[in-house]
MMTF fields as JSON, N, C-alpha, C and O atoms, coordinates in Angstrom:
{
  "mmtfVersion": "1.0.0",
  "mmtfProducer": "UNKNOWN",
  "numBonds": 367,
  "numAtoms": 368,
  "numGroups": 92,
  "numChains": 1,
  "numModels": 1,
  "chainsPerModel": [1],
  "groupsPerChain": [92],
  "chainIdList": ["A"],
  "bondAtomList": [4, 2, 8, 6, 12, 10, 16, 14, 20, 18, 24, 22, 28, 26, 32, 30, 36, 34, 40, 38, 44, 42, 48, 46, 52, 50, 56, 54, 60, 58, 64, 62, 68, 66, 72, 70, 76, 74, 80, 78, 84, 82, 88, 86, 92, 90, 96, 94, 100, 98, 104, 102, 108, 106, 112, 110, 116, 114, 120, 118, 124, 122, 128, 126, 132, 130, 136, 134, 140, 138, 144, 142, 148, 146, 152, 150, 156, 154, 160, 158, 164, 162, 168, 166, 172, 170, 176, 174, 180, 178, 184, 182, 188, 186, 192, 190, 196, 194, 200, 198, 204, 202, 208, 206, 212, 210, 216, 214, 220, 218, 224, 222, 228, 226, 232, 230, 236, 234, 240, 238, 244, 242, 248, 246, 252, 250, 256, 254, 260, 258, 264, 262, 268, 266, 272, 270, 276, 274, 280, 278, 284, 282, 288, 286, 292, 290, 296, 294, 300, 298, 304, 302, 308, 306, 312, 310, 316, 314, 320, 318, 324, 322, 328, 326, 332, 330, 336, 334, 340, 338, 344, 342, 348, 346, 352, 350, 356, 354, 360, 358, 364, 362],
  "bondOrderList": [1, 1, 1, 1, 1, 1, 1, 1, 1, 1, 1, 1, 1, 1, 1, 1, 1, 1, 1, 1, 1, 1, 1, 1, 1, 1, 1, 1, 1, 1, 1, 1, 1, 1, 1, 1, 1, 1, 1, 1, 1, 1, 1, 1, 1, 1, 1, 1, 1, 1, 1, 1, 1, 1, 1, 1, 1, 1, 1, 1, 1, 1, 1, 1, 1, 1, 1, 1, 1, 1, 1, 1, 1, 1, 1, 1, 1, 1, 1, 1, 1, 1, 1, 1, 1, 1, 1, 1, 1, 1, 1],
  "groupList": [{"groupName": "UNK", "atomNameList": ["N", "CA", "C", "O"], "elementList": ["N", "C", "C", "O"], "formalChargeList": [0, 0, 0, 0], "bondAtomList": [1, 0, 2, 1, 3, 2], "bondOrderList": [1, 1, 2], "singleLetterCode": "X", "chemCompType": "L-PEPTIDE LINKING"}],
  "groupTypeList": [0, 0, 0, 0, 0, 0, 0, 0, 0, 0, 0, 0, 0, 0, 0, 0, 0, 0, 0, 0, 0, 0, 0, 0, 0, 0, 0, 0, 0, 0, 0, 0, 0, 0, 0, 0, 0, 0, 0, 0, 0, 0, 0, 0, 0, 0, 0, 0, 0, 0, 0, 0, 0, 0, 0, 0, 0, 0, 0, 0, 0, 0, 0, 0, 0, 0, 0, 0, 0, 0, 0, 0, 0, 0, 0, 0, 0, 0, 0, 0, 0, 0, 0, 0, 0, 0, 0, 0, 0, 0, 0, 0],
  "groupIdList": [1, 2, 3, 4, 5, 6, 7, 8, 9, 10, 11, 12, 13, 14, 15, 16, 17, 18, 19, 20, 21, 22, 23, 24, 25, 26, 27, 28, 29, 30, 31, 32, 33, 34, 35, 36, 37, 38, 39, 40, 41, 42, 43, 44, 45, 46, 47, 48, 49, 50, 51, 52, 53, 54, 55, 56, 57, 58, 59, 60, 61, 62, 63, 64, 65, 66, 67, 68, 69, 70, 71, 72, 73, 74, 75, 76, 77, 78, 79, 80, 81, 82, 83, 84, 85, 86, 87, 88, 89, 90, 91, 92],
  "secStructList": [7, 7, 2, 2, 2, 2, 2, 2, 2, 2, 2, 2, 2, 2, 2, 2, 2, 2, 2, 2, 2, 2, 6, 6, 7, 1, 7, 7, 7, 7, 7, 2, 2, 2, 2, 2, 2, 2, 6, 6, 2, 2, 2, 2, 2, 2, 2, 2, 2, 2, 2, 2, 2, 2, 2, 2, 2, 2, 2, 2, 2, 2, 2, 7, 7, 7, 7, 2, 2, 2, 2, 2, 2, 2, 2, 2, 2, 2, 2, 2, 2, 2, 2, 2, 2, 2, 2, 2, 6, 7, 7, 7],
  "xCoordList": [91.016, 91.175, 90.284, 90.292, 89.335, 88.441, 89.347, 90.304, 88.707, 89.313, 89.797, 90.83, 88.804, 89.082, 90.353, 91.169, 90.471, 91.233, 92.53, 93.343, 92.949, 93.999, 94.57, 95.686, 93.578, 93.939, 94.657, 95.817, 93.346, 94.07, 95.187, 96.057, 95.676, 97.213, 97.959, 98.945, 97.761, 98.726, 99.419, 100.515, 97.504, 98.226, 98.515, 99.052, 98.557, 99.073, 101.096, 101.992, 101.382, 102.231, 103.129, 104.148, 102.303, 103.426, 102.861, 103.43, 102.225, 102.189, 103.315, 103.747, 103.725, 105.021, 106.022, 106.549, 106.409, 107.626, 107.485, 108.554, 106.166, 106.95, 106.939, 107.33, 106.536, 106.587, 108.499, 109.471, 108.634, 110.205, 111.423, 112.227, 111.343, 111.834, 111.441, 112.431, 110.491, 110.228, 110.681, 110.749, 110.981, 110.858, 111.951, 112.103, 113.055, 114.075, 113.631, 113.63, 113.318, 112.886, 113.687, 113.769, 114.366, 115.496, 116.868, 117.647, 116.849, 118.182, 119.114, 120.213, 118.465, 119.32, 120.27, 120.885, 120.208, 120.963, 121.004, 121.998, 119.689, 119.17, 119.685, 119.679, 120.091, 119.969, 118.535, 117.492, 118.906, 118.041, 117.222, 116.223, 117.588, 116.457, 116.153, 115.457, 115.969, 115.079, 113.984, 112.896, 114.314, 113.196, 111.967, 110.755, 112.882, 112.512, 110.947, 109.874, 111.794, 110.88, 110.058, 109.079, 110.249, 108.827, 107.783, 106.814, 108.374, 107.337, 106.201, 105.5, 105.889, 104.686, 104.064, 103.177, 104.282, 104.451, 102.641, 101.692, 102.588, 101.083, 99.97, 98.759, 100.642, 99.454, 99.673, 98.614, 100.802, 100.838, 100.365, 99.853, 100.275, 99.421, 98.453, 98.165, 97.803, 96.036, 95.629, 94.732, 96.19, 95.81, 96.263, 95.479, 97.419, 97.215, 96.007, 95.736, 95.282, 94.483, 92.775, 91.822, 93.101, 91.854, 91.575, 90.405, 92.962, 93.165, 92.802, 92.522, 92.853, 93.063, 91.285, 90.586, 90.879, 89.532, 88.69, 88.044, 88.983, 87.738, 88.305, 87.607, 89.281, 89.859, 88.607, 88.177, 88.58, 88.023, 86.489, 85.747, 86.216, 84.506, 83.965, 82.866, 84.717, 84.778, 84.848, 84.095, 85.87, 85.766, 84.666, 84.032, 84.432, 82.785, 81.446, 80.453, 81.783, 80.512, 80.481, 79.433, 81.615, 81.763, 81.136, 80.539, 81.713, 81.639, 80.31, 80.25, 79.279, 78.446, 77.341, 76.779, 77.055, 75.912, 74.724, 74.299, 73.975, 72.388, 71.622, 72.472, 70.875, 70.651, 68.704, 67.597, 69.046, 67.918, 66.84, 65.877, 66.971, 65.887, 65.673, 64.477, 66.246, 65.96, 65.16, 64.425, 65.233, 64.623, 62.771, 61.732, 62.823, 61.629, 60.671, 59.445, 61.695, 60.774, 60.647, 59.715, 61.118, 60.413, 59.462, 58.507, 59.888, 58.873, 57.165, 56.372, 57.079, 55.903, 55.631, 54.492, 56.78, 55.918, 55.265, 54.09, 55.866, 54.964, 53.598, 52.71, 53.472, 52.352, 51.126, 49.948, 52.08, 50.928, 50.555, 49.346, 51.704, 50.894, 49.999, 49.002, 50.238, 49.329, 48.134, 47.352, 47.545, 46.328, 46.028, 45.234, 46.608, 46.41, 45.843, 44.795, 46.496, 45.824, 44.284, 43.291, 44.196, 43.311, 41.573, 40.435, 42.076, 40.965, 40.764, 39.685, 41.715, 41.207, 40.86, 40.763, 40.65, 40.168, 40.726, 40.198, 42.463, 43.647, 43.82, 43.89, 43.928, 44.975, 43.915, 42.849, 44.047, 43.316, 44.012, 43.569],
  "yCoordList": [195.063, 193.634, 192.963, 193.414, 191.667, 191.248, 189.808, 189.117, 189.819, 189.022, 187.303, 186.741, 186.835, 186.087, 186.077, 185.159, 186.985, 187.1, 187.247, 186.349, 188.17, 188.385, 186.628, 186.215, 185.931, 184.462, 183.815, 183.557, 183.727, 182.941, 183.666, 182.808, 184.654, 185.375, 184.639, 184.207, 184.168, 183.985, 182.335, 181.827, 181.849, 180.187, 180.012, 178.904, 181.053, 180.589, 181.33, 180.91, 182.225, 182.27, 181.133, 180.659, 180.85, 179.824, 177.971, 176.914, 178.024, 177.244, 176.901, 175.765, 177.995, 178.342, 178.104, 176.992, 179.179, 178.886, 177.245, 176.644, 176.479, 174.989, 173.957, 172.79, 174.507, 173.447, 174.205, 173.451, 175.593, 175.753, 174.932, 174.192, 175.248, 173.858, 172.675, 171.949, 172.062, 170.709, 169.551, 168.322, 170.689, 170.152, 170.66, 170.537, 171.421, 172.338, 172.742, 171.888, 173.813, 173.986, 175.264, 175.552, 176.117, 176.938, 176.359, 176.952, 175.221, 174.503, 175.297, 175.775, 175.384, 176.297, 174.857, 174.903, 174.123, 173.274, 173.167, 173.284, 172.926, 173.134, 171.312, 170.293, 171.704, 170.06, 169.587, 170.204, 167.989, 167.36, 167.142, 166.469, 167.869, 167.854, 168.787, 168.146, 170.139, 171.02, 170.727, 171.169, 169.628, 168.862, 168.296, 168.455, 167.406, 166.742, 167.343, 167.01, 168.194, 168.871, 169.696, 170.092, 170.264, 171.212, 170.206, 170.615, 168.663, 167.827, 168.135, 169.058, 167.462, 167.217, 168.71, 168.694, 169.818, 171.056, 171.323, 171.391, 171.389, 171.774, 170.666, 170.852, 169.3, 168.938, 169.681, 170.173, 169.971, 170.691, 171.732, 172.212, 172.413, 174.098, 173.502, 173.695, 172.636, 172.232, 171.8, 172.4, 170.975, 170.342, 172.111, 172.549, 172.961, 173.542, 174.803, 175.738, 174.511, 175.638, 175.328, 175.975, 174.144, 173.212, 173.336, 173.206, 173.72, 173.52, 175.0, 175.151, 175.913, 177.24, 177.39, 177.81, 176.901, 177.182, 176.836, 177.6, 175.35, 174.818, 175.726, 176.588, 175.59, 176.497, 178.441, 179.19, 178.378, 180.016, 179.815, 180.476, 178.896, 178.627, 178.102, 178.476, 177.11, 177.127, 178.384, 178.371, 179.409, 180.598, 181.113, 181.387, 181.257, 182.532, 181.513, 181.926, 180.307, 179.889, 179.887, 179.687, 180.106, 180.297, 181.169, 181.08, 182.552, 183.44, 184.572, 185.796, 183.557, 184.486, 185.069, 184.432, 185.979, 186.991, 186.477, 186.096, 186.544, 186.607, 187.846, 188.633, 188.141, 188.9, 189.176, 188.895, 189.707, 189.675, 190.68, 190.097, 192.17, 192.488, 192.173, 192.374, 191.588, 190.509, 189.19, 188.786, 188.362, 187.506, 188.294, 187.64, 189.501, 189.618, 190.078, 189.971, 190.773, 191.091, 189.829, 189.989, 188.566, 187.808, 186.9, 186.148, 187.148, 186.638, 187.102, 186.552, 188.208, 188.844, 188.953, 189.196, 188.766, 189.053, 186.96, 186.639, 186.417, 185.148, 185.109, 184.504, 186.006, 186.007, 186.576, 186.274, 187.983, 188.52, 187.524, 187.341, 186.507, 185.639, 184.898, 184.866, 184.079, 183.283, 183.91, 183.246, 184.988, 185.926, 185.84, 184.982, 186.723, 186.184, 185.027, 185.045, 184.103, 182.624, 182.709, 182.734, 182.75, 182.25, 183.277, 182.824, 184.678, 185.568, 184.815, 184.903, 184.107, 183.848, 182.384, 181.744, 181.797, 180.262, 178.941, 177.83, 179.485, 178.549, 177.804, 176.604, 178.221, 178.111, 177.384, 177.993, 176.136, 176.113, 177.195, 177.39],
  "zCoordList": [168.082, 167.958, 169.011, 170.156, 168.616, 169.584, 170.461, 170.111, 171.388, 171.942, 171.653, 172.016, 170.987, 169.746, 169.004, 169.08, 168.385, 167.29, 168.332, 168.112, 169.44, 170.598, 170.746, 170.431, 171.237, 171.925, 170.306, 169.986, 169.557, 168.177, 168.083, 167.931, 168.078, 167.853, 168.548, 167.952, 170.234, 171.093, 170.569, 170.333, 170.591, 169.909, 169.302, 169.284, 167.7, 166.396, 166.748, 166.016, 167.736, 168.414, 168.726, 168.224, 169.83, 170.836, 169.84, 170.115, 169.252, 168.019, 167.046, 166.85, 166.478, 165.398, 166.514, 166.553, 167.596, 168.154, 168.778, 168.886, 169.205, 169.687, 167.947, 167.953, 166.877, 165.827, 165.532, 165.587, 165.27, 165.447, 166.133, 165.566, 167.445, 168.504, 168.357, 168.448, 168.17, 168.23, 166.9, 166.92, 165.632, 164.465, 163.913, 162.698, 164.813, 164.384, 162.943, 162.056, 162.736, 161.059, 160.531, 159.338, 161.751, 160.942, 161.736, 162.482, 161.36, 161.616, 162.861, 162.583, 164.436, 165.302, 166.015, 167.08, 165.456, 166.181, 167.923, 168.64, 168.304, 169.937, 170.172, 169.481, 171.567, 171.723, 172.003, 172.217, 171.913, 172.058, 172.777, 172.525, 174.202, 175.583, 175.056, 174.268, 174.618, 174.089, 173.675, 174.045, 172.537, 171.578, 172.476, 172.332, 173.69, 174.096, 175.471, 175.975, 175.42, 176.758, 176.081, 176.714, 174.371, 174.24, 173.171, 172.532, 173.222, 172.471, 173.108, 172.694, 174.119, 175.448, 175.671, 176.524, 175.187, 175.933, 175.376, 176.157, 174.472, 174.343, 174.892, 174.767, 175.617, 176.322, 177.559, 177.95, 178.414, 179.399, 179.177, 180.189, 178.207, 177.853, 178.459, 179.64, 177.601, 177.795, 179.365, 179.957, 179.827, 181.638, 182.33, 183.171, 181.962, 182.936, 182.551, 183.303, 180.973, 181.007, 181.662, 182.096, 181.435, 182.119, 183.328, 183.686, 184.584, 185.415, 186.087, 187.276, 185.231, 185.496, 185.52, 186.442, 184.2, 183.806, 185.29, 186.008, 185.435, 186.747, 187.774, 188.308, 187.996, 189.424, 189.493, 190.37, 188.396, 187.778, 187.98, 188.707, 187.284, 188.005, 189.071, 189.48, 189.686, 191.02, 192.283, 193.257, 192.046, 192.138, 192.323, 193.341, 190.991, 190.632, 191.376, 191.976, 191.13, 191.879, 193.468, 194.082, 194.049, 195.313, 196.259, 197.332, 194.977, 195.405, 194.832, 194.952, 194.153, 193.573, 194.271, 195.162, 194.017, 194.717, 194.357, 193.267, 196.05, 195.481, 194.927, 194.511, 194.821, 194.161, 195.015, 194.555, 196.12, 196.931, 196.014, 195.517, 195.775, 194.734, 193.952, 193.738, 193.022, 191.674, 191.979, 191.079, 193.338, 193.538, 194.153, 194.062, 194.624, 194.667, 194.045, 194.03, 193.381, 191.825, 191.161, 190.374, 191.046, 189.727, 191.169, 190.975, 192.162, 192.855, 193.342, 194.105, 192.606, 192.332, 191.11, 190.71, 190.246, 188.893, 189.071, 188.891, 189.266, 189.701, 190.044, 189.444, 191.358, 191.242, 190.985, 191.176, 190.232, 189.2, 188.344, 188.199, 187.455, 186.788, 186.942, 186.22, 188.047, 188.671, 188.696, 188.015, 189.207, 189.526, 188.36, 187.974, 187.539, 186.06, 185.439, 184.794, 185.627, 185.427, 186.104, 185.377, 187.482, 187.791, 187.235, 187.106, 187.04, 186.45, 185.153, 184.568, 184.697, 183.057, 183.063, 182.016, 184.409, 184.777, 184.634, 184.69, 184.345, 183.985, 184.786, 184.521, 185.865, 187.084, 188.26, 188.347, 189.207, 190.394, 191.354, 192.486]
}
């Protein structure tokens, strides 16, 4: 199962169980603060997944690596190009 299809499982999940509660649809006779507290519930899903998300890239951008041999390799293949350029009269 791809990960895709895992998440759509979870929301078409907790989807059914808050339209269940929210819309009583097998008549469980929940009270009414039940109703009341899982109306709002999928905007709270959303702010706290939003919340999770920036918190997560904030993170990785914090904490991301340079990448010192990778910067000197494209920093020579640079100026092989350049040399390049200038043998073929591109380049000042």
């Amino acid at each position: 199962m791809t990960k895709l299809l895992e998440w759509l499982f979870g929301v078409l999940a907790v989807g059914v169980a808050w339209a269940l509660v929210t819309f009583d649809l097998l008549d469980l006779r929940l009270p009414q603060t039940y109703r009341e507290v899982a109306w709002p519930m999928p905007l709270y899903l959303l702010v706290t997944f939003g919340c999770y998300s920036l918190a997560t890239i904030g993170y990785r951008v914090a904490t991301f690596n340079d990448c010192e041999g990778a910067a000197r390799e494209l920093q020579e293949q640079i100026r092989e190009a350049k040399a390049d350029l200038r043998r073929k009269g591109l380049a000042m």
